[in-house]
Phi, psi and omega in degrees: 000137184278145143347147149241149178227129165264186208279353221250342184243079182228169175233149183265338163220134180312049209239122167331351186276348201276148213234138179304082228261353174210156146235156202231127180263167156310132196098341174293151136311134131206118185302109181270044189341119176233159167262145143339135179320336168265007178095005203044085159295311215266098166240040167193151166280020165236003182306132169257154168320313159323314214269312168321103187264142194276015164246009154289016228229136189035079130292146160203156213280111169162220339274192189223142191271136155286146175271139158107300190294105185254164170312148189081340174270183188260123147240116182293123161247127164267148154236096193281331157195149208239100179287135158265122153319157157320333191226146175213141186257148177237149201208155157188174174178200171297145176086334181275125177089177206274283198314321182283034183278323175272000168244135177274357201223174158311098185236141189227165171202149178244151195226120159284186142223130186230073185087234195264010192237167140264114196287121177266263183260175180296319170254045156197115184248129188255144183278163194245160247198074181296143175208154175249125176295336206215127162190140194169183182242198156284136172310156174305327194219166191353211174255147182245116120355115174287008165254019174231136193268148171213150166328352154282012207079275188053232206267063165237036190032095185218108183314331198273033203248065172253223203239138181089347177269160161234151181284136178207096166264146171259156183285144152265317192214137174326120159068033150077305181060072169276130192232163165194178195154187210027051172298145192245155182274329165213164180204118159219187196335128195125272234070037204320321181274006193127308194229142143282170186276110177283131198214130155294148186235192166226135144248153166241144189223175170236132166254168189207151161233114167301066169314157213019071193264199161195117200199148186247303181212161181320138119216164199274146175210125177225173196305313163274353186221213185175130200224132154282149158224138205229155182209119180216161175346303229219154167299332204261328184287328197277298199316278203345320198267327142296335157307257191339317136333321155317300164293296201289033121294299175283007185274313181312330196229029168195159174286003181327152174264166190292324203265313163319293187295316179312293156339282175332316182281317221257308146334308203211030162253185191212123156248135177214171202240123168258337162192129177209066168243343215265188201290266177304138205259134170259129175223173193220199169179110180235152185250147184268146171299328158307335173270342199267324186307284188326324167249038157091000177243108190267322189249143183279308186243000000 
């Protein structure tokens, strides 16, 4: 029987200091309640900016201690399935976003889900695309804002983090102290305005521990590919620093030359943009499982 953790147990930044609200073994199942980034604040397209307290913004539901799971190893999260509420909200204005040099006023949408879709308007229903934006363990050093991504994971909106993929973070600290929220019914590459269509969920995740393992910054696995994801100051500082995880993944594990995997990637990898609103810009450089198959790399970890 799966674990429950409800929506009643979050945290606003990620840190070793935070005292466990469950604890989990490897192999536990556990079903997660979350609020909206915005704590669901938001039940009407008349909420004013004001009325919104900002220091409410992306809980997450956790964390939670693994047992067994020490500094240096890997923690797997599988995410097996992402429930959505009914309603999802969307928010942007001045200062928020790609945009908000050129918009003047406080803007909301209430978004239904109605079956597999979402209605943004009456002529445009988008299909939906669960994902979770904020997942992660605790940092290496002091506390991250759950709304900024780092190599502990966090904010980093990144659409492929959705239901069948899995997560592979490295521990910094005995039991990882895993948390995750701000789930979107869709999103995409950006995020431009700020927001994704923000939504309360159920998530279920199954967790694992890779003992000694050797990962550096988050990664994703999804049924065809496989991606590192990195988050620094800048989009050009992040891809970079995932190109370079990237090779020296494949140097560990094939015989390639430096020049090769490089070549190769540059052939037949993918640099892509996972977000770039949030204090740290997220980019990934992901690879197809076809390719990895070719070199002879069956398990990502």
């Amino acid at each position: 029987m799966a674990k429950v953790l409800e929506k009643s147990s979050y945290i606003y930044e990620m840190s070793a200091k935070h005292k466990p609200v469950l604890h989990a073994s490897a192999g536990d199942t556990v079903e997660i309640e979350t609020y909206d980034c915005f704590l669901n604040q938001i039940q009407s397209e008349e909420t004013s900016y004001q009325s919104i307290d900002w220091t409410q913004i992306n809980p997450a539901t956790g964390p939670i201690y693994i047992n067994g799971a020490e500094e240096g190893d890997i923690l797997v999260v599988k995410i097996n399935k992402i429930e959505l509420e009914d309603r999802g909200v969307m928010a942007t204005g001045p200062d928020l976003g790609v945009m908000g040099h050129r918009i003047d006023k406080f803007s909301l949408k209430m978004i239904q889900i109605e079956g597999n879709d979402a209605v943004f308007n009456e002529q445009i229903r988008l299909p939906l695309n669960p994902m979770i934006g904020v997942i992660g363990v605790a940092p290496k050093e002091g506390a991250v804002s759950c709304g900024t991504p780092g190599d502990h994971g966090g904010n980093m909106d990144t659409k492929l983090i959705g239901e069948g993929a899995t997560l592979y973070f490295p521990v910094f600290h005995s039991g990882a102290l895993f948390s995750l929220g701000d789930v979107h019914a869709a999103m995409g590459d950006g995020e431009v305005c700020v927001s994704g269509i923000e939504i309360p969920a159920k998530v279920t995740v199954t967790l694992d521990v890779i003992k000694g393992g050797n990962l550096n910054v988050p990664v994703v696995e999804t049924s065809d590919s496989m991606a590192f994801l990195v988050s620094k100051q800048t989009l050009d500082e992040s891809a970079e620093k995932a190109v370079e995880e990237m090779v020296d993944y494949l140097l560990e594990r094939t015989d390639l030359t430096i020049e090769d995997a490089t070549m190769l990637l540059s052939a037949a990898g993918q640099v892509q943009v996972s977000q770039i609103v949030d204090p740290l810009k997220t980019a990934r450089c992901l690879v197809s499982k076809e390719l990895l198959n070719k070199l002879g790399i069956t398990k990502v970890f």
